[in-house]
C-alpha positions in Angstrom: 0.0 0.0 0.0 1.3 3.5 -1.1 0.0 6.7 0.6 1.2 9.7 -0.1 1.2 11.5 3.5 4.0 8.7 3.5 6.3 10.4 0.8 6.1 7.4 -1.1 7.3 5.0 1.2 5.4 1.2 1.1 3.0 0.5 3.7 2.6 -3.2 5.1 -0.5 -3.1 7.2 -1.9 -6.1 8.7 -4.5 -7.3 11.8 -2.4 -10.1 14.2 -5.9 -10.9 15.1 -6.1 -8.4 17.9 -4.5 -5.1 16.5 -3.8 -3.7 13.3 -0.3 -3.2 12.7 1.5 -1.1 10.3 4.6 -0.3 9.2 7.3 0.9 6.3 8.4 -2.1 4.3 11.5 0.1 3.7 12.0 0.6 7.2 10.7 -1.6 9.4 11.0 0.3 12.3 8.8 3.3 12.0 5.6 1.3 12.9 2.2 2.1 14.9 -0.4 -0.5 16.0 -4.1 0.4 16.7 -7.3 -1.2 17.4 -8.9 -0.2 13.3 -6.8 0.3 10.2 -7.8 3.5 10.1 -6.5 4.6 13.7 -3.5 2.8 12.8 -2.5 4.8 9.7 -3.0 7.5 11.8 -0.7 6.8 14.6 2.3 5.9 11.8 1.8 9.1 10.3 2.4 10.5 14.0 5.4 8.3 14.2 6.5 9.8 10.8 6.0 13.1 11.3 8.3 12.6 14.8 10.8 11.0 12.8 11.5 13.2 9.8 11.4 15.9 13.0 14.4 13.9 14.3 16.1 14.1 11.5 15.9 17.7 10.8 16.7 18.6 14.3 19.6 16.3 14.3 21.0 18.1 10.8 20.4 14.6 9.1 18.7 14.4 5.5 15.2 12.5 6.0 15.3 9.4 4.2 13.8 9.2 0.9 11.7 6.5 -0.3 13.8 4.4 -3.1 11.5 5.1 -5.9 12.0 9.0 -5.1 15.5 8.8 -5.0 17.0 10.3 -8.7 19.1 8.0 -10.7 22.4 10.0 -11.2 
């Protein structure tokens, strides 16, 4: 699954029969697990938007999802 409040990064999302999980194929661990798919989604993109924060305070480049990246 592709979403773009996800900058193009894959989505695996999946019930274990209790919770929905969810989480970037590309990197595993930026994941969120909710009770509904849709609170779920909602709780990665949280987790995303605290990440990419991470990144910018730390003076790192946010990582780019692979079919983003330019070919040289």
């Amino acid at each position: 699954m592709k979403d773009e409040r996800f900058d193009g990064f894959t989505i695996n999302l999946y019930f274990d029969g209790e919770h929905w999980l969810a989480h970037f194929l590309e990197m595993p661990e930026v994941s969120a697990y909710a009770l509904s798919p849709e609170n779920t989604l909602k709780e990665l993109q949280c987790a995303w938007d605290m990440v990419k924060a991470d990144y910018v305070e730390s003076g790192e480049p946010v990582p780019v999802a692979p079919q983003r990246k330019q070919v040289a």
